[in-house]
N, C-alpha and C positions, 0 to 999 in steps of 0.2 A: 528498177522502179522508174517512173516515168516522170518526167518536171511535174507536170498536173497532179500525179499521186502525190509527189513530197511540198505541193504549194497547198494542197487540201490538209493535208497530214501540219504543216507548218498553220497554216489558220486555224485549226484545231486546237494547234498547243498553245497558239498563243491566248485564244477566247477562254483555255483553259487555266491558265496563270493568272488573266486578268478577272476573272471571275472568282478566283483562289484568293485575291489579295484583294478586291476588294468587299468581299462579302463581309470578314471583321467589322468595317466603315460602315456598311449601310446597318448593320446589327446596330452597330453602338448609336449609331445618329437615330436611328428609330426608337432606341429605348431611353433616351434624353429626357428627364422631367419634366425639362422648361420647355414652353412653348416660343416654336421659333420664328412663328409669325408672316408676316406675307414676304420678309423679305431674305429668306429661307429661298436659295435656289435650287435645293434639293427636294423639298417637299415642293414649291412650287414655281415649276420652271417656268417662264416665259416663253410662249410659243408663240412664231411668229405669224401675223396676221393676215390671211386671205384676203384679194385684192376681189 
């Protein structure tokens, strides 16, 4: 196996662990009763402004 095959194969697994643990998170913050209002950085993040 070649570095480039096990750095592709390693970026994989890791977008795959990170997507595994935080899917739970985005579930539960989405089904939240309460409204969490503008100051909520999940629902709305701050993007930064074009000059």
């Amino acid at each position: 196996m070649s570095t480039l095959e096990y750095l592709i194969g390693l970026v994989l697994v890791v977008l795959a662990v990170t997507a595994t643990v935080a899917t739970p998170f985005v579930l539960v913050h989405a089904r939240t009763s309460h409204d969490h209002g503008p100051d909520c950085w999940w629902c709305h993040p701050r993007l930064r402004r074009r000059r």
